[in-house]
C-alpha positions in Angstrom: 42.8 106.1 69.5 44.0 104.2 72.7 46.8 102.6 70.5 47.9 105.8 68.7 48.3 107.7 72.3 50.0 104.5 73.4 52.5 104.4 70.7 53.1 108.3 71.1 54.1 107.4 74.5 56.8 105.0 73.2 58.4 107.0 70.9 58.2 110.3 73.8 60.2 107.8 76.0 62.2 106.4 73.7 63.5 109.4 72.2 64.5 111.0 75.8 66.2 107.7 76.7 68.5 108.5 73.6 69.9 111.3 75.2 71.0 109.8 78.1 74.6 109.3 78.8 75.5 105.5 80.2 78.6 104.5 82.1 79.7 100.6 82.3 83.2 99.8 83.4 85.7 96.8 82.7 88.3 95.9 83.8 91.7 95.4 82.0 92.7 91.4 81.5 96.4 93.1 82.3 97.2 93.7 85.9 100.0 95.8 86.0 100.7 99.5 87.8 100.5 101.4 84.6 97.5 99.3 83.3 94.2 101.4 83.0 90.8 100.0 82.9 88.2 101.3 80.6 85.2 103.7 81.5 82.8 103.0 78.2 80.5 105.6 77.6 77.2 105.0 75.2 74.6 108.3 74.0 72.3 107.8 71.3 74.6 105.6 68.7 78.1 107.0 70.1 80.6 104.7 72.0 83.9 105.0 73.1 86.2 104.6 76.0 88.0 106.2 78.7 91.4 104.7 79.2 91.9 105.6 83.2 93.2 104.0 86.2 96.0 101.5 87.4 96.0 98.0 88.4 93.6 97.1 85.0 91.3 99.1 86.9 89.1 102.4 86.7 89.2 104.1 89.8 88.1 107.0 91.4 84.9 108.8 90.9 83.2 109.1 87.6 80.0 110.5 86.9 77.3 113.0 84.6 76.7 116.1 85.0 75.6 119.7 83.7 77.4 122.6 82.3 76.0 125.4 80.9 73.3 122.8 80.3 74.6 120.2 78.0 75.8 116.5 79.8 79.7 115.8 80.5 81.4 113.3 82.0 83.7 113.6 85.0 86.4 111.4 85.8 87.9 111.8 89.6 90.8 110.0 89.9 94.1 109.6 92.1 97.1 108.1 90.9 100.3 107.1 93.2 103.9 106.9 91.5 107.3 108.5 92.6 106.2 109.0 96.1 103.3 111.6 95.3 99.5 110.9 94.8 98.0 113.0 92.5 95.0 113.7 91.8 93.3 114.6 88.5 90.1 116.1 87.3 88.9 115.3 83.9 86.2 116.3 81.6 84.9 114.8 78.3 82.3 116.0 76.1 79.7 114.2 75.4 78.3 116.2 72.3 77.7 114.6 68.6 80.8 116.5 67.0 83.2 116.2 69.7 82.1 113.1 71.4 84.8 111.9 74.6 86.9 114.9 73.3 88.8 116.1 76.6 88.0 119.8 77.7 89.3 120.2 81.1 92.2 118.5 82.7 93.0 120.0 85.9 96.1 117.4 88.5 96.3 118.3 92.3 98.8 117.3 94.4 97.3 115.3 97.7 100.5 114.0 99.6 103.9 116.0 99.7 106.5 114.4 101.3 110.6 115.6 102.6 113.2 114.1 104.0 115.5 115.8 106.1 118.9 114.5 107.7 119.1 115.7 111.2 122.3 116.5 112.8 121.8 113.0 114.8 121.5 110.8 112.1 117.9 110.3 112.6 115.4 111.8 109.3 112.8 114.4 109.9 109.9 113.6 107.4 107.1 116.8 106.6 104.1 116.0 105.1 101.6 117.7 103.5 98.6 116.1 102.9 95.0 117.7 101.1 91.5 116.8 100.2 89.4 118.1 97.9 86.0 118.7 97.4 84.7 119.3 93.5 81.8 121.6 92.3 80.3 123.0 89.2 78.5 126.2 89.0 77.7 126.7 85.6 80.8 127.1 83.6 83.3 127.0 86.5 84.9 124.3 89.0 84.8 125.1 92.4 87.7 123.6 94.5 87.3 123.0 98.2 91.1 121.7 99.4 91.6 121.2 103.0 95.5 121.3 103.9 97.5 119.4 107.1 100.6 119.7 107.7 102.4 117.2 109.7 106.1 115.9 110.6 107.9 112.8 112.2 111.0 112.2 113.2 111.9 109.0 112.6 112.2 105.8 113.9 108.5 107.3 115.0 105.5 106.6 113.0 103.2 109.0 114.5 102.2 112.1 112.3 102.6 115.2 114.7 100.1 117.7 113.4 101.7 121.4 112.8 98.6 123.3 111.4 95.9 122.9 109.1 93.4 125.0 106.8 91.3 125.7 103.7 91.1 127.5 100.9 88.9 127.5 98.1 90.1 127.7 94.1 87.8 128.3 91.1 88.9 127.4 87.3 86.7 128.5 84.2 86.1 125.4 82.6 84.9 127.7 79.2 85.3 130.9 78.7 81.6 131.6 77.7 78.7 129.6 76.1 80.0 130.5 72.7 83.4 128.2 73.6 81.2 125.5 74.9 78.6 125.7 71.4 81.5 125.5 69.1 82.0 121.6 70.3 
């Protein structure tokens, strides 16, 4: 009797161990600007990879979580090129029949920059800079962004602060439980 309790235990915690969703990351063997790393994601007998980052790296914020209570992953990342960072918001399925399939892709802009001849020769440079917070409440993303802008004239390097604020954004992420059921 001990045994057959015992074993019932083993199977109860192996098969809620299967539904867990596991993140390992590795890095690219290329080191180059556009060159992702990979974010590989294991449930049950699924694998696959998320192709993210720059530098052979992953980077930014990756992670589990709940909506409308089945598991997704979330990649939080920033990306630099062409004098803009950006930011993007990503979300993968992690369901059977649409395993790593993308449902949300959402890119923010976190630096703004413009250059302005002045009438002296010397360049006027306004910048607007944001962060940003990231929620879920059950099918929606909740954006917290808090905005500075700033200017310099230049040869100064000091930011001279004009104003500042925030504001708050939401984005369904499915229309209803129906949308999410169908993946």
């Amino acid at each position: 009797m001990k045994i057959y309790k015992f074993l019932c235990v083993v199977f109860l915690l192996i098969g809620c161990q299967n539904n867990k969703v596991i993140l390992q990351v590795h890095d690219s063997k290329l080191d180059c600007h556009m060159c992702p790393g990979y974010l590989v994601v294991d449930k049950n007998n699924l694998t696959d990879t998320i192709k993210i980052g720059s530098w052979g790296k992953v980077q930014g914020d990756y992670y589990v979580t709940k909506i409308l209570d089945k598991d997704y992953v979330v990649v939080n990342s920033s990306y630099f090129s062409g004098g803009r960072t950006e930011r993007s918001l990503l979300i993968y399925s992690t369901l059977k029949d649409s395993f790593l399939d993308r449902v949300f892709l959402k890119r923010f802009s976190e630096t703004e920059e413009k250059y302005t001849e002045l009438e002296n020769g010397l360049y006027r440079l306004d910048q607007i800079t944001r962060q940003f917070k990231f929620s879920f409440q059950e099918n929606t993303l909740i954006v917290d962004v808090d905005s500075t802008l700033s200017y310099l004239i230049e040869p100064s390097l000091d930011l001279i602060q004009i104003s500042n604020g925030s504001s708050q954004a939401f984005f369904k992420i499915f229309e209803d439980k129906q949308e999410i059921d169908k993946l």
